[in-house]
C-alpha positions in Angstrom: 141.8 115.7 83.7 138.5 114.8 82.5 135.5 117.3 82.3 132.3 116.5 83.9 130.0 119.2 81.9 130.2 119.1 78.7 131.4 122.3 76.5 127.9 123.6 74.8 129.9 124.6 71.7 130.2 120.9 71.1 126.8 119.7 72.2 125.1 118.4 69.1 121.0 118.6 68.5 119.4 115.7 68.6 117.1 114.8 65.7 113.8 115.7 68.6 115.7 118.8 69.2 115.6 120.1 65.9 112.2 119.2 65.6 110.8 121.4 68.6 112.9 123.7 66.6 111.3 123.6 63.7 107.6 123.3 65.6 108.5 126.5 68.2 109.5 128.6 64.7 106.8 127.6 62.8 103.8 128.4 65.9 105.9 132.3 65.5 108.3 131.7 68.6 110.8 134.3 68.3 114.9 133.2 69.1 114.7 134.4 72.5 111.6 132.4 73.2 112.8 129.4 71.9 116.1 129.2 73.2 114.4 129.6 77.0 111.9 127.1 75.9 114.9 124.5 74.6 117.1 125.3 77.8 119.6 126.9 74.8 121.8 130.1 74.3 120.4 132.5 72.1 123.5 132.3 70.0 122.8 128.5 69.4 119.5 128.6 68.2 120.3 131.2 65.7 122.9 129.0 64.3 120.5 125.8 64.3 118.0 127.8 62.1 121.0 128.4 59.9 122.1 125.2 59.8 119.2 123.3 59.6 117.3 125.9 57.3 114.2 126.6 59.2 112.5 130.1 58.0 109.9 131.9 59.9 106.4 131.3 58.9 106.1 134.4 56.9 107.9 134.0 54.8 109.7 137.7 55.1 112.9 138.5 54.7 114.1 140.6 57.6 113.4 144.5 57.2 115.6 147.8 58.5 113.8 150.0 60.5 113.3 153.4 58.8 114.1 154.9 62.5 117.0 153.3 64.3 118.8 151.0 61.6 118.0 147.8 63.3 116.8 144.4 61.8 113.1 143.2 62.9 110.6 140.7 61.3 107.8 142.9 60.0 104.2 142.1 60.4 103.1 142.6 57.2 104.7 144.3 53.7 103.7 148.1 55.0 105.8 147.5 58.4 108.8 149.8 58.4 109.1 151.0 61.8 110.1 148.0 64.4 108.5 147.1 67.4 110.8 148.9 69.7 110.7 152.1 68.0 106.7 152.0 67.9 106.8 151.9 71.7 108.9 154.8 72.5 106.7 158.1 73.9 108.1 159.6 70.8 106.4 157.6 68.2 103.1 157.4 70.4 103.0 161.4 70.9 103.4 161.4 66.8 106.1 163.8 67.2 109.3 164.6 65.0 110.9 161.0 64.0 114.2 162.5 62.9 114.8 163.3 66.6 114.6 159.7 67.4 117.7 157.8 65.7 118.5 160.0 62.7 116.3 158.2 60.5 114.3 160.1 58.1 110.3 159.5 57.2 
């Protein structure tokens, strides 16, 4: 019986595709923004900026944050903390970090 959608694991990127790519990462898009600006997964963009070697402008390698363990693109070289952690009441009150994710500063 044949299919009518095609399956998006074997949809290709066209050679304007991976251009926008390229253009979205290099104006600071994060995945999440590109992939609802491409009409893409997530999942897929990530593996296109694998496979087709596109960096983020920085030039940074990803970071751990010093709180919760997680990845995040730092701002600068002095960024430890991510994004998410810096926006919890905790942070903001400047209380006791350990109490947060079991990370120590």
């Amino acid at each position: 019986m044949p299919r009518n959608k095609p399956n998006p694991r074997t949809v290709s990127w066209t050679d304007a595709e991976i251009e926008a790519l390229r253009d979205l990462r290099a104006g600071g898009r994060s995945t999440r923004e590109i992939s609802a600006a491409m009409g893409r997964s997530p999942g897929s963009v990530r593996a296109a900026l694998r496979r087709y070697r596109v960096s983020r402008p920085t030039g940074q390698a990803a970071r751990r944050c010093m709180l919760c363990n997680s990845f995040f693109w730092p701002d600068g070289r002095f960024n430890m903390i991510c994004p998410v952690c810096k926006a919890r009441p905790e942070f903001q009150s400047g209380g006791d970090f350990t109490i947060m994710g079991g990370g120590s500063l």
